[in-house]
FINULUM-913754 format. One record per residue (C-alpha): residue in three letters; x, y, z. Coordinates in nm, 3 decimals. Layout:
{"ALA", {X, Y, Z}}
...
END
This chain:
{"UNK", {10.993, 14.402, 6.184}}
{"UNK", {10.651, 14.613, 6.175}}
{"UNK", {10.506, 14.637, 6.539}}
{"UNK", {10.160, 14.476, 6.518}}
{"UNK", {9.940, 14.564, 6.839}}
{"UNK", {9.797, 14.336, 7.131}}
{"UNK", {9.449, 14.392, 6.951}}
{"UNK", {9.588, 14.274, 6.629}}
{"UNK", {9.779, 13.980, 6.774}}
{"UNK", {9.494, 13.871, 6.997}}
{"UNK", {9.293, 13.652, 6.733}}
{"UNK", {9.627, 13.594, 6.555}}
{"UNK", {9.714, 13.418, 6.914}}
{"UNK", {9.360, 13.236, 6.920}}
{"UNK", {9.385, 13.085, 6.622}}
{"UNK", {9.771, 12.917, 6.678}}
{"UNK", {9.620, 12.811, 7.030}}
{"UNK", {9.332, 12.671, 6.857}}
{"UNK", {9.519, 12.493, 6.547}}
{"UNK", {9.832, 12.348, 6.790}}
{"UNK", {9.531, 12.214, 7.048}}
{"UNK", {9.325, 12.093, 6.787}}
{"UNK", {9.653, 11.892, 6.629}}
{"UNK", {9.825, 11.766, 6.944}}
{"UNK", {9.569, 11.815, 7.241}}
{"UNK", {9.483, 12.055, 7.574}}
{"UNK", {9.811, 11.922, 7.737}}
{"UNK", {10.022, 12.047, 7.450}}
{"UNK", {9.915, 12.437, 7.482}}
{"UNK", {10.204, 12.548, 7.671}}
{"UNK", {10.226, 12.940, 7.587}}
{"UNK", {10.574, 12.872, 7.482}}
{"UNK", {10.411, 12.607, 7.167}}
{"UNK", {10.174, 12.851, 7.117}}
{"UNK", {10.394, 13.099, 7.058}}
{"UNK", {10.616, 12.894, 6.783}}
{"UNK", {10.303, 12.823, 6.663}}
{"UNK", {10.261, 13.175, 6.533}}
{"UNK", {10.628, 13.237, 6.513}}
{"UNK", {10.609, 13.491, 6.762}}
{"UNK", {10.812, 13.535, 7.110}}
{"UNK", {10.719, 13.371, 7.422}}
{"UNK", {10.655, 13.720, 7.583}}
{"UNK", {10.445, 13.821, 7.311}}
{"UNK", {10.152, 13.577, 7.455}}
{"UNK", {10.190, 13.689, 7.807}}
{"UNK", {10.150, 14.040, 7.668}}
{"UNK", {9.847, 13.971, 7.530}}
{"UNK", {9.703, 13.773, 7.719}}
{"UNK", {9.858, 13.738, 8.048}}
{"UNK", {9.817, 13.436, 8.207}}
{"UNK", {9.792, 13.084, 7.988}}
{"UNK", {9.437, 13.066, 8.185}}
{"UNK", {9.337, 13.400, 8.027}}
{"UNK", {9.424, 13.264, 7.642}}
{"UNK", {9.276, 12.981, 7.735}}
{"UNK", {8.926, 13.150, 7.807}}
{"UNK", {8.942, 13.337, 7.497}}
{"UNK", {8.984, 13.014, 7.299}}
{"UNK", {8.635, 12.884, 7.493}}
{"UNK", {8.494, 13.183, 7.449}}
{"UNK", {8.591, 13.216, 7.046}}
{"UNK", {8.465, 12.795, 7.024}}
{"UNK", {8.154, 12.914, 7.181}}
{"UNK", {8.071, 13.172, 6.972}}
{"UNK", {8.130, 12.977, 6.696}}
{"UNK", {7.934, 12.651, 6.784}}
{"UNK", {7.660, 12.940, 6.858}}
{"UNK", {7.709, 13.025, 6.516}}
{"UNK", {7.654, 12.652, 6.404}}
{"UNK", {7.360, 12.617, 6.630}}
{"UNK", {7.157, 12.975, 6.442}}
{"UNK", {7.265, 12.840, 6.142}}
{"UNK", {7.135, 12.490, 6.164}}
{"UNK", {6.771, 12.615, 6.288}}
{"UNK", {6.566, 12.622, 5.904}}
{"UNK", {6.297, 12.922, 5.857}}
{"UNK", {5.947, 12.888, 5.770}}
{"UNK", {5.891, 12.489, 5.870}}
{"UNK", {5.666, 12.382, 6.156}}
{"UNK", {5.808, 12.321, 6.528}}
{"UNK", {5.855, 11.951, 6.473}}
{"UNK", {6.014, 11.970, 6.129}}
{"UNK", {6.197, 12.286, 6.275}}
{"UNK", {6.343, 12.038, 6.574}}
{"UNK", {6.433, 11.739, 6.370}}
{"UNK", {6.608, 11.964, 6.099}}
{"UNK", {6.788, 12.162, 6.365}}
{"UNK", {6.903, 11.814, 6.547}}
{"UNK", {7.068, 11.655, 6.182}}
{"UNK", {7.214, 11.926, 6.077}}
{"UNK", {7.431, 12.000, 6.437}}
{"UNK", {7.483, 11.634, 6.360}}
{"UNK", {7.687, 11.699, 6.025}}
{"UNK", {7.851, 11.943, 6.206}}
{"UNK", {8.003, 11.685, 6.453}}
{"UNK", {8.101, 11.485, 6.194}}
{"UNK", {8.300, 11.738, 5.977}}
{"UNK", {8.429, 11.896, 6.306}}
{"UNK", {8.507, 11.626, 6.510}}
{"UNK", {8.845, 11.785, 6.628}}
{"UNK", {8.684, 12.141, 6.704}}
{"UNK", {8.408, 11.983, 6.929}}
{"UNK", {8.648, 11.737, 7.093}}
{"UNK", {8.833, 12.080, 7.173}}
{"UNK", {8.584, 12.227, 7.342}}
{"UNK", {8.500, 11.938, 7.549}}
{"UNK", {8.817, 11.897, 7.648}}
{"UNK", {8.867, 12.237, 7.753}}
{"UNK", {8.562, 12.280, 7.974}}
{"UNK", {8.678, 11.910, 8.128}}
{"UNK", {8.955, 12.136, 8.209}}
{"UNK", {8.807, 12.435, 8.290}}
{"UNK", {8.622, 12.192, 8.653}}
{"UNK", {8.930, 12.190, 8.802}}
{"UNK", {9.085, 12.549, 8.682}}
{"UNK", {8.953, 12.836, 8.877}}
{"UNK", {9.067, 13.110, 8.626}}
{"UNK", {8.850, 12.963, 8.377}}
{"UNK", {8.536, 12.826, 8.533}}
{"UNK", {8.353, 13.173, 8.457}}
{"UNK", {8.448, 13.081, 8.108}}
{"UNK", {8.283, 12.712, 8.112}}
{"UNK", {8.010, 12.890, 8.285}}
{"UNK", {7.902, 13.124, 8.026}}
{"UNK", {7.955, 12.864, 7.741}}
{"UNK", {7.676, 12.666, 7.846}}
{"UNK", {7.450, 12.952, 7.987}}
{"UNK", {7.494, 13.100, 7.607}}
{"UNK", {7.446, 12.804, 7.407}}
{"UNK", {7.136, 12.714, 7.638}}
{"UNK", {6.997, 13.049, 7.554}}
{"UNK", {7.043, 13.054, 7.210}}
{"UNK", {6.853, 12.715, 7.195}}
{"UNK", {6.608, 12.866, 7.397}}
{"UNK", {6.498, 13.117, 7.161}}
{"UNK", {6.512, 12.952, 6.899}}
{"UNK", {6.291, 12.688, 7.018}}
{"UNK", {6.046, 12.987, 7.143}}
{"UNK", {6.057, 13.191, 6.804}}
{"UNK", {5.995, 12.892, 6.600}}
{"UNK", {5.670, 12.801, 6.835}}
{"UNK", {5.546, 13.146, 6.793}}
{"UNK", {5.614, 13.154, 6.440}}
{"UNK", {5.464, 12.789, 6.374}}
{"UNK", {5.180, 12.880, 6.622}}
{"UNK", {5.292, 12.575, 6.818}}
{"UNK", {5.195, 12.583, 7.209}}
{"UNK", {5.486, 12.435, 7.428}}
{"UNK", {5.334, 12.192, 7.666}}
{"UNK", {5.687, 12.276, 7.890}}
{"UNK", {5.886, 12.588, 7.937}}
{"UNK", {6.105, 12.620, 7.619}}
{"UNK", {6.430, 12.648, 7.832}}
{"UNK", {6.360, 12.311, 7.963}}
{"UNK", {6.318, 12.171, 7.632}}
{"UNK", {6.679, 12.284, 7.515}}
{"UNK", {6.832, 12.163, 7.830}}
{"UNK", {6.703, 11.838, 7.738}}
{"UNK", {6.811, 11.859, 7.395}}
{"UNK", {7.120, 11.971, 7.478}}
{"UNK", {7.173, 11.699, 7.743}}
{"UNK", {7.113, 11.426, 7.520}}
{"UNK", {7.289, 11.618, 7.222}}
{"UNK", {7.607, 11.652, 7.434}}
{"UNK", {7.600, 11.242, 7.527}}
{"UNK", {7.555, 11.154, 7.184}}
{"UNK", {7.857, 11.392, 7.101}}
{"UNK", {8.095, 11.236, 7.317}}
{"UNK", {7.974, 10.894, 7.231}}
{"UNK", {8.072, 11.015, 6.868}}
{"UNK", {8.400, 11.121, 6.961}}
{"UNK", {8.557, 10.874, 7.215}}
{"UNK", {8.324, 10.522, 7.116}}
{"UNK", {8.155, 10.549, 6.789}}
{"UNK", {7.898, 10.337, 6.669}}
{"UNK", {7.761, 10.473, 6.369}}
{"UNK", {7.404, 10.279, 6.352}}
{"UNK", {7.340, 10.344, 6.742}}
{"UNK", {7.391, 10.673, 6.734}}
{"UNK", {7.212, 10.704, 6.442}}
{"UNK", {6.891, 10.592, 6.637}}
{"UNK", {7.006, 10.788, 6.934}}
{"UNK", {6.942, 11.044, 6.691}}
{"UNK", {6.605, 11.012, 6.614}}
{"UNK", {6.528, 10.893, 6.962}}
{"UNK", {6.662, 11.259, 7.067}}
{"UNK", {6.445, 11.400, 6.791}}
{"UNK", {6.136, 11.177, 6.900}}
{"UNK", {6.175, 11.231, 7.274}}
{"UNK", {6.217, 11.612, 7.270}}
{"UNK", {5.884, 11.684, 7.044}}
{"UNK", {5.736, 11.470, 7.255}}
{"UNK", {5.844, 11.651, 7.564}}
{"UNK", {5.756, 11.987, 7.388}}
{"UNK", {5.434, 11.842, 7.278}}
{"UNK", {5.312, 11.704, 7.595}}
{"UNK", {5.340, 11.380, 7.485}}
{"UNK", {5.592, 11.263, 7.705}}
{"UNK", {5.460, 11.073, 8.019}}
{"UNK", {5.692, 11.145, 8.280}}
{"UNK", {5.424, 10.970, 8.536}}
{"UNK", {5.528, 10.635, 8.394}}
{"UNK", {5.950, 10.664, 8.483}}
{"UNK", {5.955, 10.407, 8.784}}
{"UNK", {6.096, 10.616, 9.107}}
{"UNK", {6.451, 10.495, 9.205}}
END
């Protein structure tokens, strides 16, 4: 059998990790099913990897770079801030509901990743990434649209994000198709109005 190097095997690896959690779950991703996954020896994954911890952060980090992907590609070019934000919001939205097993993944890992040392660097830089991404975009598109941001643009994409990421799960683990369908738009409505300055945060009663 042709020798095929650690660099080559490395997304070869990712992907079997990926597919076998994706099909049967976090708990399933032994390095030993991972490794009949691809058909390869045991060995071959702690070669290339390691630890199970370091394969594991190369899966988040590989899920983050493509939900990054999803997130540049949903953004549309040459519409105003609000249209920009609404656009943006439905079509991450289509992309939960023709990926539900990729996001569920991911959520599942970084659940995963609070109580697992080796990979809390990982969970770390998946939101710091996808929070920056958001960021710009959200500043690009004001400057483009010659929009003025009534609050910092990171704190808008937090926001979005926040609510984003509840909806997500809501999707995932209790769906109710017509709530979170006004979720939705309630997202939408509350995070222009936030970026707008439209948002009274004066009128939340104090706890």
């Amino acid at each position: 059998m042709a020798h095929v190097s650690a660099a080559e095997r490395r997304p070869q690896l990712i992907t079997a990790a990926i597919a076998l959690m994706t099909r049967e779950g976090v708990a399933a991703g032994s390095t030993r099913a991972i490794a009949a996954e691809l058909g390869v020896a045991q060995a071959t994954v702690h070669y290339t990897f390691g630890t199970k911890e370091d394969l594991y952060r190369a899966v988040m980090e590989q899920l983050t770079g493509d939900l990054i992907a999803q997130v540049e590609r949903a953004a549309p070019r040459g519409t105003g801030f609000e249209a920009t934000i609404a656009s943006m919001a439905e079509a991450l939205w289509r992309t939960v509901e023709e990926e539900k097993s990729g996001y569920r993944l991911l959520m599942e890992l970084a659940l995963l990743a609070l109580r697992t040392p080796g990979l809390s660097e990982a969970r770390t830089a998946h939101y710091r990434q996808v929070n920056e991404v958001t960021e710009r975009i959200f500043t690009e598109t004001a400057s483009r649209a010659g929009y003025t941001l009534a609050q910092p643009a990171g704190l808008v994409a937090r926001f979005f994000l926040s609510g984003f990421d509840g909806l997500t799960m809501q999707r995932l683990y209790a769906p109710q198709e017509p709530v979170e369908q006004t979720g939705l738009r309630a997202l939408i409505a509350a995070t222009i109005a936030l970026a707008g300055g439209r948002l009274d945060l004066g009128d939340v009663p104090a706890g």
